[in-house]
VODREN-613162 format. One record per residue (C-alpha): z, x, y; residue in one letter. Coordinates in pm, whole numbers, plus 50000, padded with zeros to 5 digits. Each point is the difference from the previous one (the first is absolute). Layout:
N
ZXYa/...
This chain:
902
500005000050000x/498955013850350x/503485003350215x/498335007250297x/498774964649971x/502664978349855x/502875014850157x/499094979750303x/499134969849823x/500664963550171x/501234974849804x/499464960650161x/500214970049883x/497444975750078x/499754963849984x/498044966250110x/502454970050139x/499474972950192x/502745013750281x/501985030750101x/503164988349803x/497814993649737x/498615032249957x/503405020350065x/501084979149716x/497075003549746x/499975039750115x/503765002849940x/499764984649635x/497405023249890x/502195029550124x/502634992149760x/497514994749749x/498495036650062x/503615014750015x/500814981949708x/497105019949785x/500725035550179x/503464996849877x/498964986449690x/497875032149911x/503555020950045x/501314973849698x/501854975950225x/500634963449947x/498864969750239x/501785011650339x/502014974950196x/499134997850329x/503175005050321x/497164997750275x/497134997950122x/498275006750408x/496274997150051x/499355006650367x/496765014550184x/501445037049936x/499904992449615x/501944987449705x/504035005349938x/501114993349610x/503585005749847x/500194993749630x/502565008449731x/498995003949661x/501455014549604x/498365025449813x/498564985749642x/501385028049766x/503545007250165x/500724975550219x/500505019950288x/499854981250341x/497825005950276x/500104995450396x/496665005350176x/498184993050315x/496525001250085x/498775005750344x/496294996949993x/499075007150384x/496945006550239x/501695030850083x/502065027249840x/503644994549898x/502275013650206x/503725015949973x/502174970350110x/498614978449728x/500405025749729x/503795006150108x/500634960950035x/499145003749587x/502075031249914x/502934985850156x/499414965749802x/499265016449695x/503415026150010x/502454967750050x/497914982949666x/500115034349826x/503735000850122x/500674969749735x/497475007449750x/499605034849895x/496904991849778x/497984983950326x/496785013350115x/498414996150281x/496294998650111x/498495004450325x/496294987950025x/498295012050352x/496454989850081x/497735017650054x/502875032649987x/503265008350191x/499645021050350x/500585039149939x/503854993450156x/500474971249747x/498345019749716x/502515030150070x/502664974350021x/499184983649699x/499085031249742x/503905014650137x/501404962549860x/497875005649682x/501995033449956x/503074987650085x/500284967049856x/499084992749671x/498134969849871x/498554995850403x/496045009249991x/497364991250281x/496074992049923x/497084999550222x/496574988150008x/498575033149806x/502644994049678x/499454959549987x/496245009849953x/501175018349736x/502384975049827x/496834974650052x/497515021649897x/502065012349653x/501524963849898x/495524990950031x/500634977850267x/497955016250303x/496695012349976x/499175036450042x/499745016450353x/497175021549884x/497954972149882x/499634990650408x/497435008150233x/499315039650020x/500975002950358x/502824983950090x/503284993150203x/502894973150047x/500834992749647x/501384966549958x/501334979349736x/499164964850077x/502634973249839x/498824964349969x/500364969049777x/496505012349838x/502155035049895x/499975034050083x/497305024450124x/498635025950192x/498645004050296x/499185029750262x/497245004150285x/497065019249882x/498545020950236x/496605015250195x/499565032249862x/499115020950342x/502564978550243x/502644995149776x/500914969750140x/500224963149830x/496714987249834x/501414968449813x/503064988249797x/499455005149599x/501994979549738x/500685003549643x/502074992349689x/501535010749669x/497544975349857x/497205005950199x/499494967650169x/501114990050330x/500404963550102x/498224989050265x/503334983350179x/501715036049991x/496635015450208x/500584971650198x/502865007750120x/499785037550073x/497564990250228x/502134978350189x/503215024749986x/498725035149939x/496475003750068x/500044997850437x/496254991549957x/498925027349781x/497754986449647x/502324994549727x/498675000149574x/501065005649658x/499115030949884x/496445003349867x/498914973650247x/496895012150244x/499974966050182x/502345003550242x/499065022950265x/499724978750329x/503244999250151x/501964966050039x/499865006450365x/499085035150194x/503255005650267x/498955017150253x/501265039749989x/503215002750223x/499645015150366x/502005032450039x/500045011750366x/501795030750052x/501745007050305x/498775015850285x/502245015850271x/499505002250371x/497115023850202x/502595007050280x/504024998350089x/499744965950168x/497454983149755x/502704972149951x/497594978649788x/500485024649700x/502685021249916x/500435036650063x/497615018849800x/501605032749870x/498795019550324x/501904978650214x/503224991949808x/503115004250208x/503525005049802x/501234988849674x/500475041049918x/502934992349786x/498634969949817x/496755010049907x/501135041549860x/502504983049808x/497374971449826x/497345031249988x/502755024049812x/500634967249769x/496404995349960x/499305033249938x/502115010149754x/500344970449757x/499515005049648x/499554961949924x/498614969850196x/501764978550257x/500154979350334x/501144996450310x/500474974850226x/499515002750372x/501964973050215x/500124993850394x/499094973450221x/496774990950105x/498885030150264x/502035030149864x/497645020749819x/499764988349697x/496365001149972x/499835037350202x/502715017949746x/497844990949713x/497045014750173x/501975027850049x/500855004949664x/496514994949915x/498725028750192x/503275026349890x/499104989049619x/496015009350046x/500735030950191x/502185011549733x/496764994949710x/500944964649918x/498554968549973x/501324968750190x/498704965050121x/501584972050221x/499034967149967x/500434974050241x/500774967649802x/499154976450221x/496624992549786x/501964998849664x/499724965049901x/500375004349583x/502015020149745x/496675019549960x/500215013850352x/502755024149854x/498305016249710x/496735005750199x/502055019250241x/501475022849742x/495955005149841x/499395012650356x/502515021850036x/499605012249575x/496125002250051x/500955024550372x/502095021149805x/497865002849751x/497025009450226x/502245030850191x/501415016949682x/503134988949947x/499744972549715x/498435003849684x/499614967449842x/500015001749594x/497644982849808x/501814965249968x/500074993750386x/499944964150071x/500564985350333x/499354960049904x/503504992950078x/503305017650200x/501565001849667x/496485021549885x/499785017850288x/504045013449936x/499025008549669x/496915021550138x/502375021650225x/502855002849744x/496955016349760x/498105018150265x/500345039850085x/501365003050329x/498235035050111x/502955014750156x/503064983349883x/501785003950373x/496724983450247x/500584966550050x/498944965750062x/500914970050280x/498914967450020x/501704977750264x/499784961250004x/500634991950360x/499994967050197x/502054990249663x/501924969350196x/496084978949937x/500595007449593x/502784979849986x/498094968050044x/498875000649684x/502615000149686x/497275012949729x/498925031150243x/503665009350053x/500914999649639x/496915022449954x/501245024750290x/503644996349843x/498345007949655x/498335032050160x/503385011450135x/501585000649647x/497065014549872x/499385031050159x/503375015849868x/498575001649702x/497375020650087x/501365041849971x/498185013250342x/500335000650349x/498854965150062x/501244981850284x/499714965250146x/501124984850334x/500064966350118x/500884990650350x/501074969050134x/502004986850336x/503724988049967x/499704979250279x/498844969349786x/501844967949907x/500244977849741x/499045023649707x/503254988849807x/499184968849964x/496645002749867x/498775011249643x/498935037350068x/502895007750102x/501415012149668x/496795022350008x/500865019050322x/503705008149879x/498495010349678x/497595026150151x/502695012350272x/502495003249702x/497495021549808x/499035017250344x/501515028050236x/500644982850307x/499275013450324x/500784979550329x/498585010950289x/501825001150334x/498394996650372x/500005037850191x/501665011750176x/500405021950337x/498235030149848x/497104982249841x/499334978350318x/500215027050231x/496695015149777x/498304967950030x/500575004550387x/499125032649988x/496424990549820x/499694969750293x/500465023850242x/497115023549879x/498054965349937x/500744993750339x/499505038850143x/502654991650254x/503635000249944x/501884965949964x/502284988850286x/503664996749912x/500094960550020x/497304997849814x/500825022449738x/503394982849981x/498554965749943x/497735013449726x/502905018449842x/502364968250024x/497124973149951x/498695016449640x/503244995049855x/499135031849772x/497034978549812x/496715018949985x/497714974049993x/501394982650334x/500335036550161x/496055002049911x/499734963750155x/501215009150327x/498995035750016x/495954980549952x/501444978950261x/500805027850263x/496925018249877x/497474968250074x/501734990350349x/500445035650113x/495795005049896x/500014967350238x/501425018350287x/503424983549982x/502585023750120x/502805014649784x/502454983650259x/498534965849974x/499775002949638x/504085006050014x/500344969250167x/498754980749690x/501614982049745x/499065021049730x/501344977149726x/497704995849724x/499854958050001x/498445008350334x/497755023149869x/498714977549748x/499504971250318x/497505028950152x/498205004149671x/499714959150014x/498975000450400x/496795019749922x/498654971749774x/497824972050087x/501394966349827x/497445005349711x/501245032149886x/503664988650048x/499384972849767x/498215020349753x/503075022649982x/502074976749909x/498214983449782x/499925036649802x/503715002050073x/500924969449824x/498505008349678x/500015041550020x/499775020549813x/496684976449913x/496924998649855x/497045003650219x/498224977549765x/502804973550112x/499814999650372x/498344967350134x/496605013450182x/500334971050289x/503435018550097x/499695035249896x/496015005950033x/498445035849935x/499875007450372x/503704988750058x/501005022149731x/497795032050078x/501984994650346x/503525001149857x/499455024449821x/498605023150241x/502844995350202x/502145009249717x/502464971749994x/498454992249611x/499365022149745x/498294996149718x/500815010549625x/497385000249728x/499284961350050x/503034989450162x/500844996850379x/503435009050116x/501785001450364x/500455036550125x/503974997849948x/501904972549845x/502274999350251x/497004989850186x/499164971749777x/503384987249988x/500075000450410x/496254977349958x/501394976049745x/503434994350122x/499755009150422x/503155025149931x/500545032749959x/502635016949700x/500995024850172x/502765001850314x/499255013450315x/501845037250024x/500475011750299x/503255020250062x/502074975150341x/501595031950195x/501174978950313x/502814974450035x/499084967850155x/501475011250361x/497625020350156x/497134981149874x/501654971250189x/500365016750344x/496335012049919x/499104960149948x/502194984350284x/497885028450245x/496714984549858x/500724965050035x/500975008750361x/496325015850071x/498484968949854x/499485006549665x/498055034550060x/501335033550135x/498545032950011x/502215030249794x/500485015150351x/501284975250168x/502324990549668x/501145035650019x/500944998550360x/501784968350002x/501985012749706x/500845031550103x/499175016949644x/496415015749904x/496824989649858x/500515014549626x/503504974150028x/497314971750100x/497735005549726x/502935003849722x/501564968350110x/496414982450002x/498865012849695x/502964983449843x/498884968350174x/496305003749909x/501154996549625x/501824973550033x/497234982150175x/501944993550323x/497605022350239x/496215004649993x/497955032850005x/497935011550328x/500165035950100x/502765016150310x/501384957949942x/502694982549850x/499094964949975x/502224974149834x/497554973349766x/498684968050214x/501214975749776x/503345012850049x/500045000950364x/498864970650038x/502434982749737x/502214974750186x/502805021749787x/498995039050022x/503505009449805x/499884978649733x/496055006249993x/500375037949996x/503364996249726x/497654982249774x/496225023850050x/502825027749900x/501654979149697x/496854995649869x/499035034950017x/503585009849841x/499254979849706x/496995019049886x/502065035950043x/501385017049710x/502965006150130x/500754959250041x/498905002749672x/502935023849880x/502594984250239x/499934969649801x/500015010049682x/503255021950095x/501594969050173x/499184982749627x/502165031349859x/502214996250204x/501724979650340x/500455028950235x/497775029649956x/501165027550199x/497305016950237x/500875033249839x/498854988549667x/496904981450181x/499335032150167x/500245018049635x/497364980949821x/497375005050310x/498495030949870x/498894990749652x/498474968150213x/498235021850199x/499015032049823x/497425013050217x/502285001350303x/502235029250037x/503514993250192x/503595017950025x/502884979349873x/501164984850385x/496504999250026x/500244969549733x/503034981750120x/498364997550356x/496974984449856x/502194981949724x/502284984050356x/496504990950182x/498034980249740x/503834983749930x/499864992850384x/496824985050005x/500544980749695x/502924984650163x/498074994350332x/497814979049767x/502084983049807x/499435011449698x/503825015449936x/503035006550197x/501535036450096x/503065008649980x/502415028950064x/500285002549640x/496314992849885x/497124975749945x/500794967249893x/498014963349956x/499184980250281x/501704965750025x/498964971250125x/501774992150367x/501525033749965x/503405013250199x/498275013350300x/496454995750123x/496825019449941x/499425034450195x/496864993150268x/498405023350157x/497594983050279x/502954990350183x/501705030049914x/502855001649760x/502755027350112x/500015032149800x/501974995349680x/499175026249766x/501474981949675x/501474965450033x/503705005949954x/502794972949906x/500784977850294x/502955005550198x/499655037250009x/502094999450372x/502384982050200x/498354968650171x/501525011350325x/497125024150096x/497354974449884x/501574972250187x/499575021450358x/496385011149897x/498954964749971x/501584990550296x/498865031650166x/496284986049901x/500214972150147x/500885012650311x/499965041850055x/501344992850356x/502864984649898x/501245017449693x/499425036849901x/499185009749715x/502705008849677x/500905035550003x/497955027049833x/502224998149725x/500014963849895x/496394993950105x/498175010049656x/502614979649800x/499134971450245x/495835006749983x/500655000249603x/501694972349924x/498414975550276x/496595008949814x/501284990049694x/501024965850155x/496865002250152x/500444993250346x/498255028850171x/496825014749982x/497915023850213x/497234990850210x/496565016250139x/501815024750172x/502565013149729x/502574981450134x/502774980849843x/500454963950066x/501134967049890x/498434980949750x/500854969650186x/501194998750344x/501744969649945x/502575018749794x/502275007350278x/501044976950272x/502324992950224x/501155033649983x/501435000249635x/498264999449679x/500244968049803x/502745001949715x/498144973549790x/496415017150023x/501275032449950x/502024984749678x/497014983449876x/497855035950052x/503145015649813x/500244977149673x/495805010949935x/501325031349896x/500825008749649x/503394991249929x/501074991850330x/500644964049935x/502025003549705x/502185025150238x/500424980250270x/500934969749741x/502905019549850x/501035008550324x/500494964450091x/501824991549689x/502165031050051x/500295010350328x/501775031449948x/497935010249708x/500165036650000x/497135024350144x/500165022149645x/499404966649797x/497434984650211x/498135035750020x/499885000149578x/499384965950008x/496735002850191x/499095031449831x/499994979549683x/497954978050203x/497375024950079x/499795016849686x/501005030650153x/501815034549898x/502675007250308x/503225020350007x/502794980150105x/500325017450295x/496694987750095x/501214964349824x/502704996850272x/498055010950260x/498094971749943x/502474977849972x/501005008150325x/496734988750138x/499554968349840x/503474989750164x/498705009250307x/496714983250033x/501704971949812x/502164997350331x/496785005650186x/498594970149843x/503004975450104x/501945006649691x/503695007149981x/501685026949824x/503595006949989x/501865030849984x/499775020349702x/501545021849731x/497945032849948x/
């Protein structure tokens, strides 16, 4: 018997039915039927079957049976699989049959893996047949033999001459053989022969190897001339390989090796693996859509050629059957083959993936250290389709077999949902679990600063700082959206836009895409979407009346589709997901430097010009210099507050001419803080936990943004400012002790900054002073010729807590004055109002309560009482401070208080 043959012999059981239960059931009976004569050749009585799974990956069978002569029992299960039997499965038995062994000393156990056991399993189970007696394991090569010697299977060598994918076909008409004979030049699949011990083959058993086995291909007994017309003639599957960018900032393609930026550690260390393997394997590439997976294998590509092997990447976009994956592997066979470093043996057969892993197990690899690559990438599209994952899965297991330097890749993005709840999904974990695993992380400061390096030569002028700064911040570290806006800068600098202007821009990418839109005419818009609904799609598919020839040649000229083999994709599917949903995955990145304050005296001086003010005259009126102006308006250019013109500041029309500028500016900027990253990470701390601390807000900045590089105040100043401006829109609250949730009709009212809320660096815990000082500044407010201000000393305790209450603000001019000028009359401030201003604040009410029930309550407890309030961590010499002024605006606020015991 040939072993080369048979040891990777398929056994399946077919059968007719008139549904799918039907069949399972009708394809499960004749299992136990089939294991019933196997075990009958090794002089066992009828076995009893314990259970029995037929599923899509094969057929599960546990029986029990006695030996005839000495009565000796018998546990065995039967795995009869698409795929090769792995360790878990093998070790799930062992540890079954050493608890039955346990009680019976005279038990055997059987282990029957079809088609054979992985090489791990197969060490795993010939160390159990050593150590455990009575255990013993059988494959697809020794049940040919048990068959063949009890004169129940036909001979192999009495097939077809040239052959490959032996198969032992089960039915209800019996057992035969069956295995694809081939063309003798192309070694690939001619037709499907059948025979039989007895020489005949019913017509009902060719029958159905068309339907299940054949894929198309002729099927006939043995003998039979007839049948040389195939069933049906499938078109050869499209393999496209890769191609890599023709410049840095080509961001249609990926980086080609010439251009590739980074990734020094990654790729020596997959290189060294790939290099020096002595048996097959795979690897796994994983990182979101944008980060290189596409470039690294490129890269790898080139280092494997340069080094005298042969390697292919595929882009799997066209794959569309299971047939797509062994005609990939010929390729990359018949390559090697061609430069020298495969010799194929005699008995090469590339019909099937299981054939074409039996060709490179037997060939003579040339130099046993040159190796070969082929990477599947675009692998998310694969896992539309259950049969072509199970077929990549299958290759995955596979190639360990094979004793060379073989390696396969597949890469695929992480930022997809919903894969766990459909059926691949058992696929993917199965190919990651047989895979090395490499996730890819964005760059960072060193491999931007290359990439600005390489704009700059692009360019032949050096990059201004803002500029450079936005590009730095705006990439995120993602080398496809670097490319994006580096083609950006390239195409409006070429257009005679200045580098300053260009600065000025929003250089987010959703806004990017909205220019690649503007430059359509409604036709071509259409037509894109169209393609974006349905990509990656057939060109045959597209509907000429919306996507005609001419509307097509367009798009893609412009780049925005590319095409692969015979299927039309978007240029990024980032891009596609912004045409069929209108948003954009990605948050906007920019790193928020200032605090609300002096963009507000920046807006209050703009208002006061009318809307529009030159940076000069800004400047002058502020008393600061221009680079101040353009830091504060760059924040405000993000946020969408202020509108781009050259030597300007301009604040938006529609917001100047809202009937409510603050709350229209608080909302343009909540809105923009809702698509930043660092929003992003805020709440999912505040999920964590109910206070987060700035200092641990300020920790987790740099990992958020790994191209920037900062010092360590450097973070907490910009961790304080985006907390500031959060606040200012409503998003959370700040406090001395952290961030925490906004609340509906919070303690004390928003900050503002057109009519100029007083500098309060972070908003403290109200009272923070005596209310003596704060009573003569609001009377001194009211009327400076009357009343003088409070004394050096007590006047930032009064400016601090009569912003938290609210009640003054700054105007035009920088000035500070009441919110309401009714707030004081008559010369006195009214004791009701102010009580009612008092009570907004957070735990004020419940303090002034207990004071009323308990006049002489003392300062210590009412100071821990409202720190318990607040949620705050105070000494309790800063508790009875506090107590102390809570008795004292109490009295402010026409409540008595009585003498007290300290």
């Amino acid at each position: 018997m040939d072993q080369i043959s048979v040891d990777t012999a398929a056994v399946v059981v077919l059968a007719d039915g008139s549904s799918t239960s039907d069949v399972s059931n009708k394809r499960g009976h004749l299992f136990e039927v089939f294991i019933a004569k196997l075990l009958a050749t090794q002089g066992y009585g009828e076995p009893r079957p314990e259970n029995l799974n037929v599923t899509s990956e094969g057929i599960e069978l546990d029986v029990e049976a006695r030996h005839t002569v000495t009565g000796e029992r018998l546990i065995c299960e039967c795995k009869a699989y698409s795929s090769n039997i792995r360790v878990p499965l093998v070790t799930s038995f062992l540890g079954k049959f050493a608890l039955a062994r346990a009680d019976d000393d005279r038990m055997h156990g059987l282990f029957v893996g079809i088609p054979r056991l992985t090489p791990e399993a197969k060490e795993k189970a010939e160390a159990a047949q050593e150590k455990l007696p009575g255990f013993r394991y059988i494959g697809s090569f020794e049940i040919c033999e048990l068959l063949e010697a009890a004169d129940i299977l036909p001979r192999w060598s009495d097939g077809p001459a040239i052959r490959s994918d032996p198969t032992v076909v089960i039915s209800e008409h019996g057992i035969v053989a069956a295995a694809c004979e081939l063309e003798s030049d192309s070694r690939r699949a001619q037709r499907w022969v059948i025979w039989s011990k007895n020489g005949s083959v019913p017509a009902p058993v060719i029958r159905l190897v068309e339907r299940e086995l054949a894929k198309g291909l002729p099927v006939a007994a043995l003998g039979d001339k007839s049948a040389v017309v195939p069933v049906k003639v499938p078109s050869a599957p499209t393999i496209i390989e890769v191609q890599g960018s023709s410049s840095d900032f080509e961001y249609q393609l990926p980086a080609a090796p010439a251009f590739f930026v980074g990734r020094k550690t990654v790729s020596k260390s997959l290189l060294d693996k790939m290099m020096n393997r002595t048996t097959g394997g795979s690897v796994v590439i994983n990182a979101k859509s944008g980060w290189g997976k596409s470039s690294l294998a490129l890269q790898i590509q080139g280092e494997v050629q340069k080094g005298g092997g042969v390697s292919l990447v595929v882009d799997t976009r066209t794959a569309e059957r299971p047939e797509f994956v062994s005609s990939a592997m010929e390729r990359v066979v018949r390559r090697a083959v061609e430069n020298g470093v495969l010799e194929l043996s005699k008995d090469a057969a590339f019909s099937t993936l299981q054939s074409i892993i039996e060709t490179l197990k037997a060939a003579k690899w040339r130099n046993p250290n040159t190796p070969i690559f082929v990477g599947f990438d675009q692998f998310e599209n694969v896992f539309r389709d259950p049969d072509l994952t199970r077929e990549f899965r299958d290759l995955a297991l596979l190639v360990r077999e094979v004793s060379a330097p073989l390696t396969i890749s597949f890469s695929w993005k992480t930022d997809l949902v919903g894969w766990t709840e459909g059926y691949p999904y058992r696929f993917r974990d199965e190919i990651r679990d047989a895979s090395l695993v490499v996730m890819l992380e964005p760059f960072g400061p060193r491999e931007v600063e290359t990439l600005l390096r390489r704009l700059e030569r692009s360019l032949g002028e050096k990059l201004n700082r803002d500029l450079r700064q936005r590009l730095r911040e705006y990439s995120q570290g993602l080398p496809w959206l670097f490319k994006k806006l580096a083609g950006h800068v390239l195409t409006e600098v070429g257009r005679g836009l200045s580098q300053d202007d260009l600065a000025r821009q929003a250089l987010n990418v959703q806004g990017l895409f909205e220019n690649d839109l503007a430059r359509l005419s409604p036709a071509e818009e259409s037509a894109l979407r169209s393609i974006a609904q349905a990509a990656p799609v057939a060109i045959s598919d597209l509907e000429d009346s919306v996507v005609s020839n001419a509307l097509l040649e367009s798009l893609l000229h412009q780049r925005l589709v590319v095409q692969v083999g015979d299927r039309l994709d978007t240029y990024w599917d980032t891009f596609r997901d912004f045409l069929n949903t209108g948003r954009v995955a990605l948050e906007d990145s920019y790193v928020v430097r200032y605090a609300p304050l002096g963009a507000g005296r920046l807006l209050r001086v703009i208002v006061a010009a009318g809307g529009s003010i030159s940076v000069a005259d800004a400047t002058a009126q502020m008393d600061t210099t221009s680079t101040v102006i353009g830091n504060y308006a760059r924040e405000l250019r993000a946020f969408g507050v202020l509108t781009s013109e050259a030597n300007r500041v301009i604040l938006e029309p529609d917001l100047m001419n809202s009937e409510d500028r603050e709350e229209a500016v608080r909302t343009r900027v909540a809105q923009a803080l809702r698509r930043h990253k660092m929003y992003k990470l805020a709440i999912e701390m505040l999920n964590q936990e109910s206070n987060v601390p700035l200092s641990r807000f300020a920790q987790m900045l740099p990992s958020e943004f790994p191209t920037v590089e900062a010092k360590e105040d450097s973070w907490f100043t910009y961790a304080r400012s985006f907390g500031q401006w959060m606040e200012y829109a409503g998003l959370v609250n700040l406090r001395r002790d952290g961030i925490v949730r906004a609340t509906e009709g919070g303690d004390s009212p928003l900050p503002r900054l057109l009519s100029g809320t007083v500098p309060v660096r972070v908003r403290s815990a109200f009272p923070g002073s005596n209310p003596g000082p704060s009573i003569q500044l609001l009377k001194h407010l009211s009327d400076p010729t009357r009343y003088v201000r409070p004394s050096k000393n007590g006047f930032a305790g009064a400016v601090r807590d009569l912003t938290l209450l609210g009640v003054i603000e700054m105007d035009a001019g920088e000035r500070i004055v009441l919110s309401d000028s009714s707030l004081v009359s008559s010369d006195s401030v009214d004791a009701n109002w102010l009580r009612a201003v008092v009570e907004k604040q957070r735990g004020m009410r419940e303090s002034f309560a207990r004071l009323e029930a308990d006049p002489a309550t003392a300062p210590q407890l009412l100071g821990e009482s409202h720190r318990d309030n607040m949620g705050a961590d105070w000494a309790d010499s800063t508790c009875l401070s506090v107590g102390k002024f809570i008795r004292a605006w109490a009295r402010a606020c026409g409540i008595s208080t009585k003498l007290r015991s300290v």
